[in-house]
C-alpha positions in Angstrom: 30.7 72.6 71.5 33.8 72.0 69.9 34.7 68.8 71.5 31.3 67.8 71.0 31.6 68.6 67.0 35.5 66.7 67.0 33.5 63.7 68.8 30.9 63.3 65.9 33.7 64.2 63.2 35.8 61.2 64.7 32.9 58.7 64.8 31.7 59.7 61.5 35.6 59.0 60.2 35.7 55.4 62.3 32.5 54.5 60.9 33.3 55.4 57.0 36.7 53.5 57.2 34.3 50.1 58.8 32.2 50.4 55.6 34.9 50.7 53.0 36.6 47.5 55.0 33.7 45.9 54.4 33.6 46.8 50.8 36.6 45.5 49.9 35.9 42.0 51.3 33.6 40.9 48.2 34.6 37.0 47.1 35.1 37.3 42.8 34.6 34.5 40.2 37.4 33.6 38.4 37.3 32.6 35.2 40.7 32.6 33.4 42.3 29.2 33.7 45.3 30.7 33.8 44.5 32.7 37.4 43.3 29.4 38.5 45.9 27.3 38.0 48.1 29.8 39.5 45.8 30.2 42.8 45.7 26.4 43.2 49.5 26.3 42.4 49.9 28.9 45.6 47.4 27.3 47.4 49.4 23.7 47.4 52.8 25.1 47.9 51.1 27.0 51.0 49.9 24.2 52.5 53.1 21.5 51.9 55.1 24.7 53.5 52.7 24.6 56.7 53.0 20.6 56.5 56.3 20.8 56.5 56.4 23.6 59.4 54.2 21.3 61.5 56.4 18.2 61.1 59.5 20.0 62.1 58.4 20.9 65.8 57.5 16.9 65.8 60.9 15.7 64.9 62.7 18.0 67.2 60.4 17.0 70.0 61.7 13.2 69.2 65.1 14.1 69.1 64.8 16.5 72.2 63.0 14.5 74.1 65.9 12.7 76.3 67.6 15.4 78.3 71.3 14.9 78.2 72.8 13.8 81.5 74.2 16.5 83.3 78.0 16.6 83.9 78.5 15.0 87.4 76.1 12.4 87.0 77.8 11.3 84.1 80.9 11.2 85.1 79.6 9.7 88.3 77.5 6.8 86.2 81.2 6.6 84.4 82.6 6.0 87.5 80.0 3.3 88.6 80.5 1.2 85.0 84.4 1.4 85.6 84.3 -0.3 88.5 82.1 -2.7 87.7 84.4 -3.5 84.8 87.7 -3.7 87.0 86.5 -6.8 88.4 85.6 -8.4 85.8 88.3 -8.1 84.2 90.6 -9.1 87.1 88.2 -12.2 87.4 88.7 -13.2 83.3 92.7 -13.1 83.7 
């Protein structure tokens, strides 16, 4: 009996917090310019900050985009272009 009665209790609580959610949800008209120009202030600095948030992955995906050469192949690749330059030098002189 006593679970049975902290059963109802519980869903009786979870159900009166759903309704006073729901009664706090209720869209207000506004009609102080003052408020209104500050909401649309907020509202534009909101959405140049997410602009500007998805821009930034953009440009790091252009600059990140080449991966960088690990370091035996590029001293290997240096290798290759300084021996290709040895005989052209030796062939200018």
């Amino acid at each position: 009996m006593k679970k049975t009665s902290l059963a109802i209790l519980v869903a009786m609580s979870a159900l009166t917090g759903a309704a006073y959610a729901q009664e706090s949800t209720e869209i207000k008209t506004i009609t102080d310019p003052a408020k209104i120009s500050e909401i649309e202030q907020r509202a534009q600095a909101l959405q140049q900050q997410q602009a500007a948030e998805a821009a930034q992955p953009a440009m790091q995906e252009e600059h990140h985009g080449k991966k960088a050469a690990h370091h035996k192949a590029a001293a290997k690749k240096a290798g290759k272009k300084a021996a290709k330059a040895a005989p052209a030098e030796a062939a200018s002189q």
